[in-house]
N, C-alpha and C positions, 0 to 999 in steps of 0.2 A: 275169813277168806285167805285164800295161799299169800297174797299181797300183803297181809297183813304181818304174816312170819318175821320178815326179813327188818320191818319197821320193827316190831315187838325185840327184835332181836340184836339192833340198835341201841336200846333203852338196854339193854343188862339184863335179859329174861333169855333162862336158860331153856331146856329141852320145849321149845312151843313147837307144838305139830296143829296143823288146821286139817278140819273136820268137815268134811264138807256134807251139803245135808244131803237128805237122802229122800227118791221120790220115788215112791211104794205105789204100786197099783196101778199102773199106767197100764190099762188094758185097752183090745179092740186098735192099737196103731199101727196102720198099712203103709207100706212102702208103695207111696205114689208115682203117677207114670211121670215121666217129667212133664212142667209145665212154665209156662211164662209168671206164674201166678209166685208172690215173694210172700212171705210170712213174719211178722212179730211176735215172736212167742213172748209170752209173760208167765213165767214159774214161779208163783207165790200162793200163801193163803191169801182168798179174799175173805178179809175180816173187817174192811173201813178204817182198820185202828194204825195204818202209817203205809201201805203196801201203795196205795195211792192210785187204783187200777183208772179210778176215775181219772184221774190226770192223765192219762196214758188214754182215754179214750176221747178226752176233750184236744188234746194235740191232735192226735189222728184222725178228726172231723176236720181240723182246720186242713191238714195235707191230703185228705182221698182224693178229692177231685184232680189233684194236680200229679197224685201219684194212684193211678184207680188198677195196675198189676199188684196191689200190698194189702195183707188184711191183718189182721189183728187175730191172734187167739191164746186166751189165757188156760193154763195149768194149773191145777190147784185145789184145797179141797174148800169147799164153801163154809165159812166156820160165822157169817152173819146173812142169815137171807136176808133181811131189809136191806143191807149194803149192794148185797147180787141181783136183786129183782132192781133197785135203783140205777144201777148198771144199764 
């Protein structure tokens, strides 16, 4: 992460550049009309193994009622369907 440069660069580590990842294939995305409606995106693999999507969907059951303009929607490619059908 950029954030992490300047820490890295504290400690005595010379030429560090951060690399930030890259997200391939996002096909089919329309510029929507405006709306009241907010979004959570989540840009990870879902793989079960730390990305933690679960977590992020057991919050967001505890706040929809009280925030119901917010939805959730993850990006990502599926690298474990048992974890994504659990989902």
């Amino acid at each position: 992460m950029p954030s992490f440069v300047n820490t890295l660069c504290r400690y005595g580590l010379k030429n560090v550049v951060a690399i930030s990842n890259a997200i391939c294939g996002i096909k089919n995305i329309k510029a929507t009309q405006k709306s009241n409606r907010k979004t959570i995106i989540n840009v990870a693999r879902i793989d079960g193994g730390g990305k933690n999507q679960d977590v992020l969907i057991r919050a967001f059951v505890t706040l929809a009622a009280e925030f119901p303009e917010w939805d959730i929607s993850f990006w990502g490619d599926i690298a474990n369907k048992r974890y994504y059908d659990s989902l």
